[in-house]
N, C-alpha and C positions, 0 to 999 in steps of 0.2 A: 658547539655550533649554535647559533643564532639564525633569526630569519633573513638577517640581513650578512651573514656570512661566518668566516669561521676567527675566532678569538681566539689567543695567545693567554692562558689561564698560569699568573704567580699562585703556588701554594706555600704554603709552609714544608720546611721538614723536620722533623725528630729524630734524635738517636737516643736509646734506650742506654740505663745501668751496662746491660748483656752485648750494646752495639749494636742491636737491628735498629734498622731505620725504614722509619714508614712516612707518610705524608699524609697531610689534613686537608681536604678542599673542602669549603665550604656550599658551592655549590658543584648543580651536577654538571655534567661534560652533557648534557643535550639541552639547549635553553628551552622552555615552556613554547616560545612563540616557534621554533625551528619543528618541534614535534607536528602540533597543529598543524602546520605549513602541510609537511609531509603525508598526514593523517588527509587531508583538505584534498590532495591533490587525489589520494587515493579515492576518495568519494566520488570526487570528478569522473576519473578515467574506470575503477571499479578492477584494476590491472596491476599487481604488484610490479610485474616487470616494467610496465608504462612507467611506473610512479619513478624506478630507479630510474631509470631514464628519462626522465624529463628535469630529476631532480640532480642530477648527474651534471645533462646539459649546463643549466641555471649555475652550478655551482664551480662546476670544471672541477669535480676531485670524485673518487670515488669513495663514499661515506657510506650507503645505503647498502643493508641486506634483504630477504625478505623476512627472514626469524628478524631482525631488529623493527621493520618497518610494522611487522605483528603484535610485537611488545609495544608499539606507541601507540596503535589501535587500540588495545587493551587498558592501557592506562589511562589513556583519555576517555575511551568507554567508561571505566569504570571511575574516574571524576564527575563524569556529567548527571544534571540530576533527571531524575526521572520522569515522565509522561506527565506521572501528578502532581511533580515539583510545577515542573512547567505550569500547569496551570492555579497551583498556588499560587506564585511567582505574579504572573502575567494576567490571570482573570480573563481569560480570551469567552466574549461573547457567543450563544448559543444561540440558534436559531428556532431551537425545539425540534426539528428533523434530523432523525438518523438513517445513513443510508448501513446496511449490515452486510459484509460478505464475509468467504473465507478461501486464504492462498496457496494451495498448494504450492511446497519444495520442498526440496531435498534436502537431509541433512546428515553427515555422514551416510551410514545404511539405512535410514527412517526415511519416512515421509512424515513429514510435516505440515499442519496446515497454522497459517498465521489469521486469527479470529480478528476482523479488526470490525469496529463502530467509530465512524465518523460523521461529519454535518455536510450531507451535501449543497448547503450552501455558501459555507466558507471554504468550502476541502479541508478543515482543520483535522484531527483525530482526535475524538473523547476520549476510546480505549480501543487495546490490544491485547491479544492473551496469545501463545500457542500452544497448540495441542497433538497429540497424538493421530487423532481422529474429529473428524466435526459429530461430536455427538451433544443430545440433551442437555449434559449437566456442562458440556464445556460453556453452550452459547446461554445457560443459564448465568455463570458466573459475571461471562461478557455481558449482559443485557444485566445484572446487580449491579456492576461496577456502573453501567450508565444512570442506574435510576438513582444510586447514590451520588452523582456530580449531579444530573440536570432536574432529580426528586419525578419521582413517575406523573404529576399533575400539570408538568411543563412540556413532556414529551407529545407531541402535535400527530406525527406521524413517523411511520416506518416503514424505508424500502428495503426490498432482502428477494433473496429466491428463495423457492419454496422447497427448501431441505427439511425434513422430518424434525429432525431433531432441532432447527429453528423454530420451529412453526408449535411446536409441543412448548417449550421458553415461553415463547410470545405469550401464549394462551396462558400460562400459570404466571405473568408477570404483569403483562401487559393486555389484558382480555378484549378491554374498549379501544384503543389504540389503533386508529388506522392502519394497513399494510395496502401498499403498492407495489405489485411484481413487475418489476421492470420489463415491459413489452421487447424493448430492446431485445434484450437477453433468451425472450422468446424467440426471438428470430433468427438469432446465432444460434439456437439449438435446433432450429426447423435447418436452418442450411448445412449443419452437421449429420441432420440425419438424409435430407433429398440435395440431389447436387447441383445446385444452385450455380454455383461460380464455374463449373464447367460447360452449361449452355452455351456461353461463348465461345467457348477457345478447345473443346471437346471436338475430336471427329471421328470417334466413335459414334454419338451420337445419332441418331440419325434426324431427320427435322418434325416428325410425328413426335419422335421422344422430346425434342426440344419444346416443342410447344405445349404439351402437356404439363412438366415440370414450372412453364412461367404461368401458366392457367394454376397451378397449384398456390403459386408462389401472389398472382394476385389476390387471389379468393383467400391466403392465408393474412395479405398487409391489411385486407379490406376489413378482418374481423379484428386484428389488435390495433389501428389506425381508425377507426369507424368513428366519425363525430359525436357518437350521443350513443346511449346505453341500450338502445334497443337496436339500435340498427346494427352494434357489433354483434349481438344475439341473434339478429336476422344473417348477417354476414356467415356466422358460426353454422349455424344451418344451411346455408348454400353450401359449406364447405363441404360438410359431411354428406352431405348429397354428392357431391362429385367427388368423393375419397370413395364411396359403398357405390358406384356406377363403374361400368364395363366401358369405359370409355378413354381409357386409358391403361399404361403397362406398368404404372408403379404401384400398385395396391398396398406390396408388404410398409416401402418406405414411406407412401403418404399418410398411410394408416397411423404408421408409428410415429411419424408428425403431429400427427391431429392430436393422438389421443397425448402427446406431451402438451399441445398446447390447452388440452379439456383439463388435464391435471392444475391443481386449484385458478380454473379460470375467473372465478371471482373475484380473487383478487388484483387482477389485470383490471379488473372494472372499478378499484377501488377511487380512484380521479375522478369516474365521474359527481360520484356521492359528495366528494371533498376537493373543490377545481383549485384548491390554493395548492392542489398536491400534482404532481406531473407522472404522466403518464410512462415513461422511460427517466433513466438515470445513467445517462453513458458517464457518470465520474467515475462508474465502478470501474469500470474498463480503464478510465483515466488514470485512478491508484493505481492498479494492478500492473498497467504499462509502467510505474513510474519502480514501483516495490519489487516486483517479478526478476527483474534484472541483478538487482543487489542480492535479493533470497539464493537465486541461482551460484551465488558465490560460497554458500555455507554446503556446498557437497562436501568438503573435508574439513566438515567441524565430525568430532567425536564428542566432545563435553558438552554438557548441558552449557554451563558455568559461559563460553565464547560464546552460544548462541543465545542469549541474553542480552550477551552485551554488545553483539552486532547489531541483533534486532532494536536496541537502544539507541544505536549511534544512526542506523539507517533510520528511523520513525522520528528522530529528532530530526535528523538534516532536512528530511519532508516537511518539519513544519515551519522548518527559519527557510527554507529555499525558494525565492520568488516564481511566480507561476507566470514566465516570462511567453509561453506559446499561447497563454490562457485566449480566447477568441472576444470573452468581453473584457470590455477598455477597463470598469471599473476592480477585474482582479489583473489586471494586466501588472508585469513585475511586482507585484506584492506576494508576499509568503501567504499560507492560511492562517497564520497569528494576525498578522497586521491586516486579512482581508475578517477575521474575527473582529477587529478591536483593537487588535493591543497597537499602541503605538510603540515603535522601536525607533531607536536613533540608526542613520546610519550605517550600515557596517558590509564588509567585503569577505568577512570569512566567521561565519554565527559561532566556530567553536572559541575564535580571539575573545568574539561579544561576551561571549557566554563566560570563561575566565576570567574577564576583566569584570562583567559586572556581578559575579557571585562570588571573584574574589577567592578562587582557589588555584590548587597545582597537581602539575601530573608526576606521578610517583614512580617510576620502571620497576618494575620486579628485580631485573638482572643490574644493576647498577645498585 
């Protein structure tokens, strides 16, 4: 099978001294571009059944299983070169800013969390690790591998939440080094703990409770939103004054608002000191939406060994795949390589590119 359909393959045959007869093909019965194809489509849709079916449609035969469509996943995984090849390869430009998080999913029976550092202002990705747990020595390793691409004296600033075991890294790696907590992120955790999105559309509620909750809800934009460094610290005080007031029926859940948004509030203030740094970082959200989807598919991985080379083939497609929803024009249909730097010629399917210009082949196990 080829991309462009299915060939009629002459081999040789032999008969042996003893009479058995075998045959020699020289090449294999899946051509290199028909795999990708299939592997491609798979990325697309994220659906093995999708994939047989659509590749089905296109071809009008039944070719495809999902154990075979696994085996060309793996093979191509395991051709392509890696994160740091890539940036051997390619020299994709750095900003000096890292933004840090970490992705929870599932994999087989574990939890998984996927360590990633990237530039939020290319979306490209420096590095990735995953781990067990988000702990110290994990996001240690993650935060080495950065300081050995971008050298600790080029690194400008760093956005992250404020996980322990980040925040301990930082400090023994990265001491002087800016942090900025994303306010954003503050405020998705204030709306998970007081209920925010039910004011509306709640009739439970009653209208005393409803208005207490947006009096919370202003007094909270007003202290991570506040123009200038003092006036979020005036803001922060207003709040606290009306979270310890008898004025209201939510005390347990404002309280425990507050005191998430008191936990290291300084570094929410870290923009104002350094205004080339921004106060929120919604690409986190941006990755996550994009990664989260594809992680959710390794529930029935059991080996390590597949969830390697998933997480390869997923973090590679991220970086060739144009950021076509992007809202500014200048990353509009460009990947995060070419919004880096790198110039790329051309191309409609990055793992074709990628064959062609590294000039290798996919291998099957089973064949």
């Amino acid at each position: 099978m080829k991309k462009s359909g299915r060939y009629i393959q002459k081999v040789q045959a032999y008969r042996c001294d003893n009479g058995h007869r075998f045959t020699r093909s020289e090449r294999e019965i899946w051509d290199d571009s028909f795999i990708e194809t299939v592997v491609f489509v798979y990325l697309r849709c994220l659906s093995l059944n999708t994939t047989i079916d659509i590749i089905r449609m296109f071809y009008e035969i039944e070719i495809l299983t999902k154990s075979l469509i696994l085996d060309f996943i793996e093979a191509v995984a395991d051709a392509l070169p890696t994160l740091d090849d890539i940036d051997g390869l390619f020299h994709p430009v750095r900003s000096g800013y890292i933004a840090v998080d970490g992705v929870w999913f599932s994999a087989g029976k574990e939890e998984i969390v996927l360590l990633v550092a990237f530039d939020p202002v290319t979306f490209d990705i420096v590095s990735a690790r995953w781990e067990k747990d988000e702990t110290e020595a994990g996001y240690e390793l993650l935060l080495t591998d950065v300081s050995n691409k971008l050298r600790a004296t080029n690194i400008k600033g760093i956005y992250a939440d404020g996980y322990k075991g980040f925040l301990r890294a930082l400090k023994r790696l990265f001491p002087t080094v800016p942090l900025q907590m994303c306010v954003f992120h503050k405020e998705l955790r204030m709306g998970q703990i007081v209920p925010i999105k039910s004011v509306k559309v709640s009739k439970q509620l009653s209208p005393f409770q409803k208005h207490d909750i947006k009096v919370f809800q202003l007094l909270f934009r007003e202290v991570i939103y506040a123009p200038t460094k003092d006036k979020s610290v005036e803001a922060l005080e207003r709040l606290k004054r009306y979270v310890g007031s008898d004025t209201h029926g939510y005390e347990d859940r404002f309280l425990k608002a507050y005191r998430s948004l008191v936990h290291n509030f300084k570094y929410t203030l870290t923009h104002f000191d350094h205004p080339e740094m921004k106060r929120d970082n919604n690409l986190l959200e941006c990755f996550n939406g994009i990664i989260k989807p594809r992680l959710d598919l390794m529930k029935g991985f059991k080996i390590q060994e597949n969830l390697d080379r998933y997480l390869k083939l997923f973090l590679l497609e991220y970086r060739f795949h144009p950021l076509k929803e992007s809202r500014f024009k200048d990353r509009r249909g460009k990947s995060p390589l070419q919004v880096a730097g790198v110039i790329l010629v051309p191309y409609y399917n990055f793992l074709t590119y990628l064959r062609i210009h590294l000039n290798f082949n996919y291998h099957l196990k089973s064949t």
